[in-house]
C-alpha positions in Angstrom: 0.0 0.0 0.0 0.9 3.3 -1.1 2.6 5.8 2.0 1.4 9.1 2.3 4.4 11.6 1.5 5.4 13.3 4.4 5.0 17.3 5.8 7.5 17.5 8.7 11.1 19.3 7.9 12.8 16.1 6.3 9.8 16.3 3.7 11.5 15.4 0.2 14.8 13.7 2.0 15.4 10.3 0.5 17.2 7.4 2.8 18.1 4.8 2.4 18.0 1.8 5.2 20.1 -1.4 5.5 19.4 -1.2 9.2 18.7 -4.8 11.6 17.0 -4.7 15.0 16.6 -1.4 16.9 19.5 0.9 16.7 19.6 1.6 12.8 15.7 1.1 12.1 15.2 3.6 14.9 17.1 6.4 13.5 15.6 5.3 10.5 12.0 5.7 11.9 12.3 8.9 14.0 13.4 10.6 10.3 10.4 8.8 9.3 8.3 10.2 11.7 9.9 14.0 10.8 8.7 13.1 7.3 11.5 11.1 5.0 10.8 8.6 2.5 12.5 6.1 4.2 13.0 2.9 1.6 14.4 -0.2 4.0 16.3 -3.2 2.0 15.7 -6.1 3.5 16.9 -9.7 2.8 14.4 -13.0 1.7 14.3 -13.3 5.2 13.6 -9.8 6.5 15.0 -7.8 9.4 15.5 -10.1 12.0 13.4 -7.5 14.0 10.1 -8.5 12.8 10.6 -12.1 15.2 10.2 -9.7 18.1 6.4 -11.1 18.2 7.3 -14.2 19.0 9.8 -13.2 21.3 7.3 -11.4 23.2 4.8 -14.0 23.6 4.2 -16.3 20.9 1.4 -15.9 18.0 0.4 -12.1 18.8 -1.5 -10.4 16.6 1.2 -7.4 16.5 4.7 -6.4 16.8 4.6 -3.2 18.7 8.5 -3.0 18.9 9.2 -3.3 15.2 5.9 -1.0 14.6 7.6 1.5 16.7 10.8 1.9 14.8 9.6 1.3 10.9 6.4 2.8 10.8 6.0 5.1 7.8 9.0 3.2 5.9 8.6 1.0 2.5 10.1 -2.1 2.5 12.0 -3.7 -0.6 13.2 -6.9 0.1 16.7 -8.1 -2.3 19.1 -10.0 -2.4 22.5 -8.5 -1.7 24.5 -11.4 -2.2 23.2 -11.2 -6.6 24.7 -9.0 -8.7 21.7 -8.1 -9.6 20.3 -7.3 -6.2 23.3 -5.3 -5.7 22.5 -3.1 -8.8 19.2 -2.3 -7.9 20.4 -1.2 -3.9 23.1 1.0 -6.3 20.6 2.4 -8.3 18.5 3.4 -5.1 21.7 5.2 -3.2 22.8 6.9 -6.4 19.1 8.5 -6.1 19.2 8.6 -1.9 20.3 11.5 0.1 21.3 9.0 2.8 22.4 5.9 3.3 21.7 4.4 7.1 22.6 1.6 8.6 24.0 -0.7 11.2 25.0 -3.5 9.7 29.1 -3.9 10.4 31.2 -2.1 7.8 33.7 -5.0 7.5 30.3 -7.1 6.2 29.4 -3.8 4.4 32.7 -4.1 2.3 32.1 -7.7 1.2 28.9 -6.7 -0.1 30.6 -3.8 -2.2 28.3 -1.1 0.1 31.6 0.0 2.1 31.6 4.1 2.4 34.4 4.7 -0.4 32.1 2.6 -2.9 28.9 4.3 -2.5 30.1 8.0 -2.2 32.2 7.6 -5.0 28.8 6.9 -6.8 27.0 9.7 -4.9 29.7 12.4 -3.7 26.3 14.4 -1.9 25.2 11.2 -0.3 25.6 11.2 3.4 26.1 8.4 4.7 25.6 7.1 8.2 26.7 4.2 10.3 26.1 3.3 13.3 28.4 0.5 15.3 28.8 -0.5 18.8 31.8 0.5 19.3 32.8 2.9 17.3 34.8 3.3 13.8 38.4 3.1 14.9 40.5 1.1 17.9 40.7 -2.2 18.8 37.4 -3.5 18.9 35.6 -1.1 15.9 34.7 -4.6 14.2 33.4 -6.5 17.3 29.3 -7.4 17.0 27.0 -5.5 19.9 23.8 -5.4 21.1 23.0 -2.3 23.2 23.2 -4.1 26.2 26.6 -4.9 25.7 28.4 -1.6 24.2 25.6 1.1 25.9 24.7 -0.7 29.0 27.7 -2.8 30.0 30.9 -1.8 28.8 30.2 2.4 28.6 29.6 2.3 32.6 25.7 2.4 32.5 24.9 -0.4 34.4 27.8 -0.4 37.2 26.9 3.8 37.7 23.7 2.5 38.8 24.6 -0.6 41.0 24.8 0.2 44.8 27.6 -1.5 46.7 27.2 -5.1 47.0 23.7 -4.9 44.9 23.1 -7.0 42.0 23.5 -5.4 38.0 20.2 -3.7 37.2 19.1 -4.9 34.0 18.1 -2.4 31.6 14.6 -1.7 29.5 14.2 -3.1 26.2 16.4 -0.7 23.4 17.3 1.8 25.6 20.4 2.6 24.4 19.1 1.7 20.9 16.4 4.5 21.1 18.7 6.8 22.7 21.8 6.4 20.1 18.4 6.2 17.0 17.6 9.9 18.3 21.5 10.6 18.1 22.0 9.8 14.8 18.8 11.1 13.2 20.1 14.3 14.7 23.4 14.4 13.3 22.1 13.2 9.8 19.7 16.3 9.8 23.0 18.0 10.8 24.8 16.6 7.7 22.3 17.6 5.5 23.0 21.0 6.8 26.1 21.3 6.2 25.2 19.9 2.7 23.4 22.5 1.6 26.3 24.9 2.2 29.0 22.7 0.7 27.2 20.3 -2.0 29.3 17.4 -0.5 28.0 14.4 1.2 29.4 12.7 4.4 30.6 9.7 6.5 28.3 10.3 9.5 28.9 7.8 12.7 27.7 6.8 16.1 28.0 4.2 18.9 26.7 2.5 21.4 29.6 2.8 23.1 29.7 6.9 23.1 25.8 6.7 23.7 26.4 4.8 27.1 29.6 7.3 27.8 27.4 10.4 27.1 24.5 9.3 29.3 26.6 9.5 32.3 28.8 12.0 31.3 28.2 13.8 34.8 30.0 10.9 35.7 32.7 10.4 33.2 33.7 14.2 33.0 34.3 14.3 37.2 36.4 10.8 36.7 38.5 12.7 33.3 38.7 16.2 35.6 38.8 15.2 38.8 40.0 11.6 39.0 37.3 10.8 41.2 34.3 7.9 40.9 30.8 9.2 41.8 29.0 7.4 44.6 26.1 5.4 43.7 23.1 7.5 45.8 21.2 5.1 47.9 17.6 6.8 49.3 19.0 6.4 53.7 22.6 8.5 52.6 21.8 11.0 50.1 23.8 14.2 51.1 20.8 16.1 50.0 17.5 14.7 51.3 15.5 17.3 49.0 16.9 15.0 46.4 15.6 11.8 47.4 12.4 9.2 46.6 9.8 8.8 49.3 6.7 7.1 49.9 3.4 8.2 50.8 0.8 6.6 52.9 -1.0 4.5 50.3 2.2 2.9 49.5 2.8 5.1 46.3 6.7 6.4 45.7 7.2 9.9 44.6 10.5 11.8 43.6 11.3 15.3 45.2 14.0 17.2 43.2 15.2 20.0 45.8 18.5 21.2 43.9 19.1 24.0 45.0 19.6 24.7 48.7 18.8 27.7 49.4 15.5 27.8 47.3 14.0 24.3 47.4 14.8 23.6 51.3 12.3 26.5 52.9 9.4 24.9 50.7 10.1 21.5 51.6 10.2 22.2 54.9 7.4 24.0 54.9 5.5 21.3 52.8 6.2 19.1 55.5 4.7 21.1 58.6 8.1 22.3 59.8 8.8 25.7 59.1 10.9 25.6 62.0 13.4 23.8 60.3 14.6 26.2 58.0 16.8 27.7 60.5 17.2 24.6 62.8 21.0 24.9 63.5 20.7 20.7 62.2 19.3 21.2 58.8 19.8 25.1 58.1 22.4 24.8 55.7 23.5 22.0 52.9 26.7 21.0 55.1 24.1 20.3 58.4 21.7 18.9 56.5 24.4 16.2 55.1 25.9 15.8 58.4 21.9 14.8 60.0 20.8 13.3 56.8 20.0 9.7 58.4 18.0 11.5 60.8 16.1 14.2 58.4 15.2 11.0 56.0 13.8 9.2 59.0 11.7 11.5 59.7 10.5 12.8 56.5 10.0 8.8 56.1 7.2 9.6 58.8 5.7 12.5 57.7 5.0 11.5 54.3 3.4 8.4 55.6 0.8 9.8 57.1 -1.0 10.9 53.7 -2.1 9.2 50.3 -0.1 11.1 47.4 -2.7 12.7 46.3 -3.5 14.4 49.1 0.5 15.3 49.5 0.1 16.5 45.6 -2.7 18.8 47.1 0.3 20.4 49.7 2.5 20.0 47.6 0.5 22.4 45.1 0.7 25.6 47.6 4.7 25.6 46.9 5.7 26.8 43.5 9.3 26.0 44.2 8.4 22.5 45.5 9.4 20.3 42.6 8.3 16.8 42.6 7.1 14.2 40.3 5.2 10.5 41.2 6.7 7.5 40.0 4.9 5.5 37.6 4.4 2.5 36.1 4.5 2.6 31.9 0.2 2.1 32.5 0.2 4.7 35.0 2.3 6.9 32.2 0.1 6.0 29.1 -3.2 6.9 31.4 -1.3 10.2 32.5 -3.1 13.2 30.9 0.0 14.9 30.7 1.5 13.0 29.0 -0.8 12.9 26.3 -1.2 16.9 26.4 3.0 16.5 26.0 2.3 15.0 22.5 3.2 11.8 23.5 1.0 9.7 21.9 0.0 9.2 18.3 -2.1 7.4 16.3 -0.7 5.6 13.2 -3.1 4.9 10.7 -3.3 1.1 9.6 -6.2 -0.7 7.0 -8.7 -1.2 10.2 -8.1 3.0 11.0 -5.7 3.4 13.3 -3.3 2.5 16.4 -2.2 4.1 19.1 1.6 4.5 19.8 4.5 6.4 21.5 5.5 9.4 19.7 9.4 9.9 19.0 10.4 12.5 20.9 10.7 15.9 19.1 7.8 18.3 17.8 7.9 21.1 15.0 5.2 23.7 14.8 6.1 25.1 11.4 6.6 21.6 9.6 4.2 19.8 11.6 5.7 16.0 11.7 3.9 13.1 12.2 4.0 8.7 11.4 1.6 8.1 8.2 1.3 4.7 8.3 2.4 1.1 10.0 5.2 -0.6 9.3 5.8 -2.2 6.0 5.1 -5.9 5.5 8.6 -7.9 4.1 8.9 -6.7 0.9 5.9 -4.8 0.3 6.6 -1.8 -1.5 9.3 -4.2 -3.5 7.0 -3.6 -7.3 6.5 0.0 -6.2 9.8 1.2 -5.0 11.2 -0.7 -8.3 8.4 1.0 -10.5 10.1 4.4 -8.9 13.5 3.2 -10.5 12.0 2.9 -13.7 11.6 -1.1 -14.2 8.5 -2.3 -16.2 6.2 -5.1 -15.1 7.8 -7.4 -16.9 11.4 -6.8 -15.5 10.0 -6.8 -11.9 8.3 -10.1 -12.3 11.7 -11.6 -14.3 13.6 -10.4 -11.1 11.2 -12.0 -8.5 10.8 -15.2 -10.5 15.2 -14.7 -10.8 15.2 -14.7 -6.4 16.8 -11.8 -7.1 14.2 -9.7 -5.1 11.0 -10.5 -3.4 7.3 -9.0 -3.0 5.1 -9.4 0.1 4.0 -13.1 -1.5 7.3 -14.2 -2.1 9.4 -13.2 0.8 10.0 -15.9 3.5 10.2 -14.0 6.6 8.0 -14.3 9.8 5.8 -11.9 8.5 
């Protein structure tokens, strides 16, 4: 089925995907969502992505993961390993403003799709990779999932490990989605600089600098100061305006009191305690470190003696009290606030519509939005071909050749 063309500020940008599982397709898809005519090559067997449904549970109706990062794409399913198949990814670069991907550039080169190659056939092509572990050193070749380069290796997951406490294990694509947004962003950047220049570009990310950017509070006071950052536990924190609680119907809540001076009075106050603003304990940042234990204990107490939403009520009368509840991902989707954010939208599909998570950026001017679900393998194969100029006949001569595949004769799981 035919996509809508796009209106967000990537409107008219042609890409090009050779992207498998999250971290490619999800650049790929947010450029999508800002309004590219995103064309994803995918082999007889698809991208390995689409088995998330039977990851997730078996025989389910839907693959909400792989909807999420390759709605609004067409998908052209070849054969890379034909000459033929190769010609007709060529013939879709030379036309392509970028090429995206994640597959590893050593298995790139064998395939004759190695940076040199292609912008020597495009010199305004930009073109974008995106590795684990970066582009140069040691291990620049070495296979990764985000949990491996982003979580574990970059510092993520011991940053967040209190002493003698178990790894925590991180949420599905995280650093994925994070290094997706990345890389949309510095492709958008390329394209700038294109339009000043006229010449293309090798673009890259990792994993690896995703995961050492997240916690770059942490890595710049290691690089600067030579010194780790404690893991903050909830009975030590230094600063007990910065610190989770829980109210009296069992539900947790964040306060985020950063600044002393300001954020102490109201909590304080919140609390029932004026008093305390200039009790010679907890008047200034270095007492209230010193009496922490004690301050938590007894803001333990107080806040149990409410529901939340009555707190949320107190809370209300400060406008330099800063808090927010903690929620579960239901809690979040059923959170108005969310919704008034922008943060959900609803992609159109043949029965009307579902709804998803938005990617994460908005433009009022070039209003942005998906189009339409995500491609079955090889769907758009006659139509994206039609675009290159082959006739019916050639089409069905390359299908019935294996060179590429439509939606009937692709052999993935979908």
């Amino acid at each position: 089925m035919p996509i809508p063309a796009g209106t967000g500020p990537l409107s008219g940008v042609k890409v090009v995907e050779l992207g498998v599982w999250v971290a490619g397709p999800a650049a790929g898809g947010v450029m999508a969502d800002w309004g590219a005519d995103v064309v994803k090559i995918e082999p007889p067997t698809g991208d390995p992505a689409r088995t998330f449904r039977r990851m997730l549970g078996g025989d389910l109706p839907s693959n909400p993961v792989f909807e999420l990062d390759n709605r609004s794409k067409r998908s052209i399913s070849v054969d890379l390993s034909t000459g033929t198949g190769r010609e007709i990814a060529y013939a879709l670069i030379e036309r392509a403003d970028v090429f995206l991907t994640n597959i590893r550039l050593a298995a790139l080169e064998r395939a004759g799709l190695g940076p040199d190659v292609l912008r020597a056939r495009n010199r305004r092509l930009i073109y974008a990779v995106l590795t684990g572990y970066g582009l140069a050193g040691p291990d620049a070749g070495r296979p990764a999932y985000d949990i491996a380069a982003f979580w574990a290796r970059s510092g993520v997951a011991a940053s967040l490990t209190p002493p003698g406490g178990n790894l925590p294990f991180q949420r599905g694509g995280m650093g994925d989605h994070s290094a997706g947004v990345t890389m949309a962003g510095a492709i958008s950047a390329a394209l700038y600089a294109r339009e000043r220049t006229g010449e293309g570009d090798l673009v890259s990310s990792s994993l690896l600098r995703q995961g050492a950017y997240t916690i770059g509070f942490d890595v710049n006071i290691a690089l600067m100061w030579g010194l780790p950052v404690r893991v903050g536990t909830r009975t030590t924190m230094g600063n007990p305006a910065i610190n989770n609680y829980t109210a009296g119907d069992g539900r947790p809540f964040w306060i985020v009191g950063l600044e002393g001076a300001r954020h102490w009075p109201p909590l304080a106050r919140v609390v029932g305690h004026p008093e305390w603003i200039d009790d010679e304990r907890f008047a200034g940042p270095a007492e209230r470190a010193t009496n922490a234990a004690e301050l938590i204990a007894e803001l333990d107490r107080i806040f149990a003696t409410r529901p939340l939403s009555e707190w949320a009520e107190v809370f209300a009368t400060e406008p330099d009290f800063f808090w927010a509840p903690v929620q579960t991902v239901e809690e979040l989707i059923a959170d108005p606030q969310f919704a008034g954010a922008g943060g959900l939208v609803d992609v159109a599909d043949e029965s009307g519509s579902m709804t998803m998570v938005a990617s994460p950026a908005d433009f009022t001017g070039h209003p942005a939005h998906p189009r339409f679900r995500a491609p079955r393998l090889g769907e758009h194969t006659s139509e994206v071909l039609e675009g290159l100029g082959y006739d019916r006949a050639r089409i069905e001569e390359l299908i019935g050749a294996g060179a590429v595949f439509s939606e009937q004769t692709a052999r993935g799981p979908d």
